[in-house]
N, C-alpha and C positions, 0 to 999 in steps of 0.2 A: 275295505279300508275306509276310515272317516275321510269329510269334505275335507279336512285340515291337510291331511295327509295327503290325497290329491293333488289339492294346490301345492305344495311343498315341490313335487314331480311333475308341473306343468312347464313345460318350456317358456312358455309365453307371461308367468309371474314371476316378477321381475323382485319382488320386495322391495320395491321404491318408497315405500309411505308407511309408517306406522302399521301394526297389528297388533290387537288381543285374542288372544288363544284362550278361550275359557274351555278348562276341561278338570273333571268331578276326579278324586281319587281313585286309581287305578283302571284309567281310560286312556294313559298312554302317554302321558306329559313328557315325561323324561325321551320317552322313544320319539315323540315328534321333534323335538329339542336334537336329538341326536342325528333324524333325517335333515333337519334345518342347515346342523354344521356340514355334514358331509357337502350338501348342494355346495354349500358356500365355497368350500376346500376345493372342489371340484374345479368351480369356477375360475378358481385362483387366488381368492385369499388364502394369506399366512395365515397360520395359527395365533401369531400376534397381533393380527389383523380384525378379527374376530373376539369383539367383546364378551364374555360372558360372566353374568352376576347373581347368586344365590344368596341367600341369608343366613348360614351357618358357616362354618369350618367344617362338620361335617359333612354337608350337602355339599361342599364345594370338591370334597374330596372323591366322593360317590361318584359326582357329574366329570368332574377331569377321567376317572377311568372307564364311564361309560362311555365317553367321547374318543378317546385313544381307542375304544374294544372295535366301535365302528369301522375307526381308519383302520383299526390291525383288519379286523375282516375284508375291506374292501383292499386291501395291496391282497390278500392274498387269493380277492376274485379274479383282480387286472394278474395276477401270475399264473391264474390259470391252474390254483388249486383245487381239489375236489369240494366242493359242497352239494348240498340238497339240493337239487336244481329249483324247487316248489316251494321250498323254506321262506317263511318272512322277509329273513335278514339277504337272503338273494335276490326276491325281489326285488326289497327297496333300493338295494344296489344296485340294480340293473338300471332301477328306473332313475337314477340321480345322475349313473353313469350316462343314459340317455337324453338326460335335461340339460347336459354340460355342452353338449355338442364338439367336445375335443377330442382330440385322438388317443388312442389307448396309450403311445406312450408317452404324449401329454400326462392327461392323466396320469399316470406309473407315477411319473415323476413330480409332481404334485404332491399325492400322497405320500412319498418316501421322503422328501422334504418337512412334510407337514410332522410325521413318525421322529422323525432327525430333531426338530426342533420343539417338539411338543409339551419339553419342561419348561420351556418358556410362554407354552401357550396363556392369555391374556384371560384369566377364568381367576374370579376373586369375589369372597364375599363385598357387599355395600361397602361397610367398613374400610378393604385392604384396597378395595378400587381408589375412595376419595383419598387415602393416607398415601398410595401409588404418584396421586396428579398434585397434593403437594408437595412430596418430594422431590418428584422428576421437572414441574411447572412450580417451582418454588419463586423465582421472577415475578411471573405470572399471576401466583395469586397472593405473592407479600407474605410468602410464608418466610418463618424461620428453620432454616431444618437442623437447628443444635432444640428444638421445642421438645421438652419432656413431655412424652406421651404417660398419664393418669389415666388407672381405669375409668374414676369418678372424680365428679368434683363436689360429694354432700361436704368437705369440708371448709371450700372456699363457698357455696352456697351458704352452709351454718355461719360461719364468721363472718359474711357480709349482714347478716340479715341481723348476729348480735350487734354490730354495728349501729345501724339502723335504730336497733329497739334501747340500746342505752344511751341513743342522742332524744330519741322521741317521746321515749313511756315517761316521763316523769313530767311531761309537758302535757298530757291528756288531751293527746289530739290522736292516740293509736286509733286504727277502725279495726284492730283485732280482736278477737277473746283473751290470745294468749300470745307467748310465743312460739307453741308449736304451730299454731294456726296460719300464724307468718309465715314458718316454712314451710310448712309444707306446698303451702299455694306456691311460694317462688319456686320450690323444687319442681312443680308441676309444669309450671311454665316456663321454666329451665329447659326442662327436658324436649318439651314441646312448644315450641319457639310460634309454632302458629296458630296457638289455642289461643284463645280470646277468656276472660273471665267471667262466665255467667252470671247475666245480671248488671252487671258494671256497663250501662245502657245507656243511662243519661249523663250527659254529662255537669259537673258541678260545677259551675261558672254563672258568673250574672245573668247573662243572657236567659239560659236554662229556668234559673230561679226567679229571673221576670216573669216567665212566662206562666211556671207553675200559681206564681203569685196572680196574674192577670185570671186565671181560672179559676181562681176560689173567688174573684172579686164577681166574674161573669156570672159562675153558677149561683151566685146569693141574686140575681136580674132571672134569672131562668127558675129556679124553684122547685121544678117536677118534673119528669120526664110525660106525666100525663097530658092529652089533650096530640090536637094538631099543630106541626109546625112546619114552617116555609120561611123562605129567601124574599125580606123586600129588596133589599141590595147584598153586595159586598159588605156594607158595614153595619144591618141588622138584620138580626133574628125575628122570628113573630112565632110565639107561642101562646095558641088561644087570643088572647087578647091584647095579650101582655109585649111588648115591644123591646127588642133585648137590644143594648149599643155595642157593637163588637169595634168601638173605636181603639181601646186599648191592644187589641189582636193589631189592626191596622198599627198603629205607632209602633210598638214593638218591630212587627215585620219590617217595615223599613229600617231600622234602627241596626237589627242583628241579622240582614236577609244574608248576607254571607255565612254566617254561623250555621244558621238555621239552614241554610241550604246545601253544605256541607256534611252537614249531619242525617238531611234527610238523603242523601244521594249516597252517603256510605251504610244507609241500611234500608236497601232496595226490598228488603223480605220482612215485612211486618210482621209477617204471622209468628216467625221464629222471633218477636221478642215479647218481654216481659209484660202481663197485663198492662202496666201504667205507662213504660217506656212504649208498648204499640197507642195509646192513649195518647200520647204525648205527640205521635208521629203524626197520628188521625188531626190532631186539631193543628200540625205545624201545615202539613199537607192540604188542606183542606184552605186555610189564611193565603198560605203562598201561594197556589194554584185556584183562585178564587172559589168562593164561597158556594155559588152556583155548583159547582164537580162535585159537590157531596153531597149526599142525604141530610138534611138540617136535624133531621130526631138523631140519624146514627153521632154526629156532632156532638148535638148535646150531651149523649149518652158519653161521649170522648172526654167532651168537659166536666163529666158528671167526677168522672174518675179520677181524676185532678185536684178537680176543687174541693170535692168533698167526700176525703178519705174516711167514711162517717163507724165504718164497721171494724173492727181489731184485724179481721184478716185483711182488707185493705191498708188499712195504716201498715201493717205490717210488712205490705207490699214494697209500699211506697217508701221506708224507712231501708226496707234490704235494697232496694235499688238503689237510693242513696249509696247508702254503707257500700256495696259491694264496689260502685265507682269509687270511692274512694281507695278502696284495696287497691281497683283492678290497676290505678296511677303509682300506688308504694311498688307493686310485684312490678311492674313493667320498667319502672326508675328501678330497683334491685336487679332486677334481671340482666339489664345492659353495665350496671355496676360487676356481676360476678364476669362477663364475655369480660368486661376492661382490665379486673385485675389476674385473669389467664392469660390474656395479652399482658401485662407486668410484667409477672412470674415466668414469661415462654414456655406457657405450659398448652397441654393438647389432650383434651379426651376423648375420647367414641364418637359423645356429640358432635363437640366442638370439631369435628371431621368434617362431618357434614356439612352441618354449619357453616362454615368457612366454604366451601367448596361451590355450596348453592349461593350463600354473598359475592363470591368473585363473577359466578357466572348471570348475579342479575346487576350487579356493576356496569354503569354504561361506558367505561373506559376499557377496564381489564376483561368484561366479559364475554366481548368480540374475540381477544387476542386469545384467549383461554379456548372457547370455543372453536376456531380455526388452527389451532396446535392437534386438540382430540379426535376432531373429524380427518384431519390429518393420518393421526397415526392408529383412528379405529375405523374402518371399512361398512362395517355390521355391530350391532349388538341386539342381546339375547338376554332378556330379564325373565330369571327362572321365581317361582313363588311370589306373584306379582300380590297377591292376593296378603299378603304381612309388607306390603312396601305401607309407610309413610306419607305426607303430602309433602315434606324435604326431599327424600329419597327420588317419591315421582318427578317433583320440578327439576331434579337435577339431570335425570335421563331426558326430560321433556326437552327440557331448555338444549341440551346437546344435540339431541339425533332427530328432534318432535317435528320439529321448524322444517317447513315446505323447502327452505332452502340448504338444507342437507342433503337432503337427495339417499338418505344413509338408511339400510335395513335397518329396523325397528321393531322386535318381536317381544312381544309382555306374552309371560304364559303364567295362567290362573285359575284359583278355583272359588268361583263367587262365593261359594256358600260357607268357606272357610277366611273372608274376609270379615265377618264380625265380629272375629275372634281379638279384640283390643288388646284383652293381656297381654298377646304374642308380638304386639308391636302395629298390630294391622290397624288398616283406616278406612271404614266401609264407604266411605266420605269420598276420599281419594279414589278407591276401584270406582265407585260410580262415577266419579268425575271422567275419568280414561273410558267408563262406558257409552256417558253420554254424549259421548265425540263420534260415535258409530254415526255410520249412514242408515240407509232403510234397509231390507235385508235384501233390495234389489238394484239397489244403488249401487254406484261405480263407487270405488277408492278413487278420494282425491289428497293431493298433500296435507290437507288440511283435518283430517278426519282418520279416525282409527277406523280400520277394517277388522269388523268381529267375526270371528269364525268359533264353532264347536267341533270336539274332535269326539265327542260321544253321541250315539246317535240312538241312545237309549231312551225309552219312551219318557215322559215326564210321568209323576207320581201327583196324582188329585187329592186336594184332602177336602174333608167335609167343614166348613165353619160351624163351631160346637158353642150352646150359650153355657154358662151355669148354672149349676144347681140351684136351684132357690132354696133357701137359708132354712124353710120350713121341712126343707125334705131330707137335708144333711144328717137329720137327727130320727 
């Protein structure tokens, strides 16, 4: 039997704290999922007590009747019917019955309640969960429950955006090609409310275009990247010979050090931005955090980028980073236009499920009181197919059951390798995020950190790193 499976049947694990269950296709996901509930039933939660969440209609329909086939098996261990004594499904029954510590007609009667009530059991795709806590926590989260629920909303997306494009295109300030290019970017960022628009880096404001400006003045003082160079102070360079005044670096930084320091503290990850936008970051960083913290050649070369956009692929750069900031302010002003006028209309889609349900719960008013109703009336939950969850979908289990102060089972079960998969909805982003909250593989669970386990114990598969062909030998 895997470690997962073990643990499941140890007296002493308690599931107080977050878990991830990664396990490959057909290593038993469903079957550990199903050891998990019985423990729980056993225990003594309801069945309504017991969260559980899939991502289809199918899957949710497969998983309710694996989950009833368990508790029918085990009423008919506690009655003392015939089975295989050496069978699977007897052992793990023996051993859940064992982990409970209650009496068998405790137990009985547990599970004959649990069978009784079982059409009510609390097992709902994503979707039927958050549209469940609007409607029943309607108070709570300012819902409307007369809100027409729409599959989709490309029609209030399209019509916001023609909006847009017949107050704007004739005034030649669009940063689009067209207007399907309008939409489609809003529809993207519609849909995915926490995607950022590539490129849209720098921001277009004075401040920013001081500074750009202060660098092509610097780099016409600097000249070459050739030769040695050093720090005589904060406020000059020394190349070769040549003596550089970074007083204008200085005047700016006072001037905008709020901007600038706002800007550099909300993109802590340099590497992931854009030639000229990491450029940009290099000489903000480097000014604000005095001159000294940086290499003077790597500097220049920061200012080189800036000031002197001198080659077509550079310019080119520098122009799409522009442009794309511009975009990424129209999509993000449309975007909170199309939420305003579904709020209008009371209307409600798929998204806007979600949506709504992760804003109430990162609300610092409603999303106490939201939060202490669910822990309330869910015990445990149990996120099947963690590996197609979202970065919405996650925050919202997170934000519920995650927190040291729930005290609430928390089981994500997944299969890493099957999180790349985008088209399906998945965000490899998000699983790594849930993985890199693991401890060490020897470390204790604490509240604050997921407990990783594998439920396969099947060898790993080495591959050899392969270069390619070289161009002369393809032929």
């Amino acid at each position: 039997m895997s470690e997962f499976s073990n643990i499941v049947f140890d007296p002493q694990a308690q599931f107080a704290h977050p878990m991830l269950v990664e396990a490959s296709a057909g290593t038993g996901k469903t079957y550990n999922i199903q050891n998990v509930y019985l423990r729980l039933v056993l225990q003594g939660l309801t069945v309504q007590q017991i969260l559980v969440v899939t991502f289809t209609n199918a899957a949710t329909r497969e998983l309710r009747d694996r989950l009833r086939t368990i508790l029918v098996q085990c009423r008919y261990h506690l009655d003392g019917a015939t089975q295989a004594a050496g069978s699977p499904d007897t052992q793990r029954i023996t051993a859940a019955i064992a982990a409970s510590g209650a009496s068998a007609g405790e137990l009985s009667k547990r599970i004959r309640v649990a069978l009784m009530d079982f059409d009510s059991a609390a097992i709902f795709t994503i979707h039927g969960f958050c549209n469940r806590v609007l409607d029943h926590y309607a108070f709570e989260c300012g819902h409307d429950p007369d809100a027409e629920l729409m599959s989709e909303a490309s029609e209030i997306v399209r019509e916001t955006c023609r909006d847009w494009w017949r107050q704007n295109a004739y005034k030649g300030t669009v940063p689009f090609d067209s207007f399907e290019d309008l939409f489609t970017l809003v529809s993207e960022i519609y849909k995915n409310p926490t995607a950022a628009l590539c490129g849209g880096q720098i921001p277009d404001t004075p401040a920013f275009r001081e500074w750009v400006a202060a660098c092509a003045r610097i780099w016409e003082q600097i000249g070459s990247l050739s030769g040695n160079f050093s720090w005589r102070n904060e406020k000059t360079l020394v190349r070769a010979r040549a003596v550089v005044d970074l007083s204008p670096f200085i005047a700016l930084a006072k001037k905008y050090n709020g901007e600038y320091s706002t800007w550099l503290s909300g993109n802590m990850k340099p590497h992931e931005l854009s030639l000229v936008a990491k450029a940009l970051w290099e000489t903000l960083a480097t000014i604000l955090g005095g001159a000294a913290s940086n290499d003077p050649k790597n500097f220049a070369a920061s200012v080189q980028k800036i000031g002197k956009l001198e080659t077509k692929y550079d310019a080119r750069l520098g122009e799409r980073d522009l442009q794309f900031t511009k975009q990424a302010g129209v999509v993000s002003e449309l975007a909170r236009e199309i939420r305003a006028r579904l709020r209008d209309r009371i209307a409600l889609t798929y998204d806007s499920m979600l949506e709504n349900v992760r804003a109430v719960l990162n609300n610092g008013q409603a999303g106490p009181r939201l939060r202490e109703v669910l822990r309330a009336e869910f015990k445990a939950a149990l996120i099947d197919e963690f590996q197609d969850t979202d970065s919405v979908q996650y925050d919202i289990f997170w934000n519920l059951f995650g927190a040291p102060e729930s005290q609430t089972p928390l089981v994500f079960v997944g299969d890493p390798k099957q999180a790349i998969y985008g088209f399906r909805g998945g965000d490899v982003f998000t699983y790594y995020d849930a993985k890199t909250k693991s401890p060490p593989a020897s470390g204790t669970r604490s509240a604050q950190t997921i407990a990783r386990r594998r439920i396969s114990s099947r060898p790993s598969i080495s591959f050899l790193p392969t270069r390619p062909i070289p161009m002369a030998a393809r032929f």
